[in-house]
C-alpha positions as CSV (number, residue, x, y, z in Angstrom):
1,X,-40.4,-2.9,-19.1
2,X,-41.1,-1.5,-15.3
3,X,-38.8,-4.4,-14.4
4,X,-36.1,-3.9,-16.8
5,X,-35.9,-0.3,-15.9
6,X,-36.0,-0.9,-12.5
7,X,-33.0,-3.6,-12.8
8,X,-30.4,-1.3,-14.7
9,X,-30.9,1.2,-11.8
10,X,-29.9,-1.4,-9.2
11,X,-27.6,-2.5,-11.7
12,X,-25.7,1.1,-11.8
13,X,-25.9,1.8,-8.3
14,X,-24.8,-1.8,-7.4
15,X,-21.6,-2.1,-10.0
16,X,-19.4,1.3,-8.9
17,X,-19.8,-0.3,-5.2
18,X,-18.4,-3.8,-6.1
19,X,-15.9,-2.6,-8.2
20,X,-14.8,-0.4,-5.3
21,X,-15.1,-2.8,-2.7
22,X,-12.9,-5.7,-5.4
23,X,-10.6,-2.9,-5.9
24,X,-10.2,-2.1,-2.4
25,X,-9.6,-5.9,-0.8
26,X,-6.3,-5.9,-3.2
27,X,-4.9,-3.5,-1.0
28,X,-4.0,-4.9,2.0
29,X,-1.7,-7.5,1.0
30,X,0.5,-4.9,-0.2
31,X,0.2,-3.2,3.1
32,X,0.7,-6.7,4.8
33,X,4.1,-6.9,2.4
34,X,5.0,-3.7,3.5
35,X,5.0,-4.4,7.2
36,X,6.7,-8.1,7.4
37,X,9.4,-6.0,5.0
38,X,9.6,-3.7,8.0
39,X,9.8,-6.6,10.5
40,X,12.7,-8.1,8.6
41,X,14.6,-4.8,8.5
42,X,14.1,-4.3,11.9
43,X,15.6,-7.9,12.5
44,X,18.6,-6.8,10.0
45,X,19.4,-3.8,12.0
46,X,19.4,-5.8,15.2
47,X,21.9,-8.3,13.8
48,X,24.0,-5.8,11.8
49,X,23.5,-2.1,13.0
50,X,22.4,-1.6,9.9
51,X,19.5,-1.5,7.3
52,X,21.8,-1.8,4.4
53,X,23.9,0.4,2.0
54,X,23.6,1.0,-0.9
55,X,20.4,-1.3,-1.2
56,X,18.3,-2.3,1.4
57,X,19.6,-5.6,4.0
58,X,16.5,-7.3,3.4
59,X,14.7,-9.5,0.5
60,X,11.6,-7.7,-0.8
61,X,8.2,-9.3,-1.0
62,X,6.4,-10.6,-3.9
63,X,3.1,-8.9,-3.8
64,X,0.0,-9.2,-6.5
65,X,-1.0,-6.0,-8.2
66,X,1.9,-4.4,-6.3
67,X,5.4,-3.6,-6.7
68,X,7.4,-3.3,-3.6
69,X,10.6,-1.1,-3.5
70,X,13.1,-0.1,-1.2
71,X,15.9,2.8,-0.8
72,X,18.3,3.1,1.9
73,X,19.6,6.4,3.0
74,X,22.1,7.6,5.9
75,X,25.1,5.3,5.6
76,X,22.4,2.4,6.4
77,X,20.6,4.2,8.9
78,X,17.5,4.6,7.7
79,X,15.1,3.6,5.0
80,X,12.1,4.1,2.8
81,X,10.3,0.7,1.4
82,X,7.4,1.8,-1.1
83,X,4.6,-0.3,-2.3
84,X,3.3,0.8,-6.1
85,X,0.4,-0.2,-7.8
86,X,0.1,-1.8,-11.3
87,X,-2.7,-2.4,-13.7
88,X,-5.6,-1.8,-11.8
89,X,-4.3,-0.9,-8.8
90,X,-2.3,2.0,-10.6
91,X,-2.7,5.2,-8.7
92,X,-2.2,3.6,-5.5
93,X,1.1,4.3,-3.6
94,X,2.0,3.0,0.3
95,X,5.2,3.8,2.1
96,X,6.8,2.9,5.4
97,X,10.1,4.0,6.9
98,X,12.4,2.9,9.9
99,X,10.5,4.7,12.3
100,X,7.4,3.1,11.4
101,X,5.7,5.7,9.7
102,X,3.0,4.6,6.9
103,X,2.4,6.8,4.8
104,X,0.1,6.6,1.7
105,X,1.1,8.8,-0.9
106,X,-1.2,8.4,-3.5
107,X,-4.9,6.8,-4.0
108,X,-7.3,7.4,-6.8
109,X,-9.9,9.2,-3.9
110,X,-7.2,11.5,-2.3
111,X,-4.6,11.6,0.4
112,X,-5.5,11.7,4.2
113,X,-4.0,14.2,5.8
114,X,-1.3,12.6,8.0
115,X,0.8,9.2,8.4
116,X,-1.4,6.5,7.9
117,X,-2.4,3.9,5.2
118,X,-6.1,4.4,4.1
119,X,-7.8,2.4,1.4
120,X,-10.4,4.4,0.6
121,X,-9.0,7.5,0.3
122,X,-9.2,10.6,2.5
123,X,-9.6,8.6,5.7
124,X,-7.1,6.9,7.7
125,X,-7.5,3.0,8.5
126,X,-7.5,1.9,12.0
């Protein structure tokens, strides 16, 4: 019994860290998606003077547990591309723009203050 007992404590401390740490290593392919988007707008711009309008110039990423979205603003001048999450990953928002600012706008743990992409919540990833 001693060793029963002394499993399901492991077993409950253990399980909320895995499932954080599996929930977390989806995240960065959407922020990966999010920056080659950004790369291929930049190229856009260079070859056109423009990121796009009405839509954005560039073809979005396919990204797992994410969906990727883009709105172009300023006569093609600037731009907002937005990562989403879905099914587990809902509650988990990431946004860049033509300056380069990330920005993540929603997580489960809280927002850091500032422009930055965190994936665990109130701190900012370096």
């Amino acid at each position: 019994m001693v060793v029963v007992a002394v499993v399901a404590i492991l077993a409950s401390v253990a399980m909320p860290n895995y499932t954080a740490y599996v929930q977390r290593s989806k995240v960065p392919p959407a922020l990966d998606g999010l920056s080659s988007f950004a790369t291929r707008m930049e190229q856009r711009y260079q070859d056109t003077g423009s990121y796009g309008s009405p839509a954005c110039g560039a073809t979005l990423p396919t990204v797992a547990n994410f969906t990727i979205t883009c709105t172009s603003s300023a006569a093609g001048q600037a731009y907002t591309a937005t990562a989403d999450g879905s099914g587990t990953m809902a509650g988990f928002r990431y946004s860049i723009n033509q300056t380069g600012t990330r920005t993540t706008l929603a997580h489960p743990k809280g927002v850091p203050a500032g422009s930055c992409w965190s994936t665990k919540g109130k701190v900012c990833d370096t």
